[in-house]
C-alpha positions, 0 to 999 in steps of 0.5 A: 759265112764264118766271117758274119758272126765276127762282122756282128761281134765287131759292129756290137762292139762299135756301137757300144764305143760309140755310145762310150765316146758320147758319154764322155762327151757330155761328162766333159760338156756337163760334169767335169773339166778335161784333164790332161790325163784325159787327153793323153787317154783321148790321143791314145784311143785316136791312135788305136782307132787310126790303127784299127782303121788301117787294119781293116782297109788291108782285109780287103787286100788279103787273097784267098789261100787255103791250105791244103 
């Protein structure tokens, strides 16, 4: 059960990115221009999100091992 406290931490964490990528939506809908330094920024969070994703379908793979 160690393991719900972590789940809770990520989840948290996710909503507050996604409330992160809805602000930068409207600041580029509404405020101000994109800039190529934006979408530098924007490919490097699609990277580490693809990167995070891949991370988390391999837990599924991992067997149980205690060490003695």
């Amino acid at each position: 059960m160690d393991s719900l406290f972590v789940f809770a931490d990520i989840l948290k964490s996710l909503k507050r990115i996604q409330a992160q990528v809805s602000n930068l939506n409207n600041t580029y809908a509404n405020v101000e221009q994109r800039t190529a330094i934006d979408e530098a920024l924007i490919d490097q969070f699609n990277v580490s999100a693809t990167q995070i994703i891949a991370e988390a379908d391999a837990l599924k793979g991992v067997t149980f091992n205690p060490q003695p």
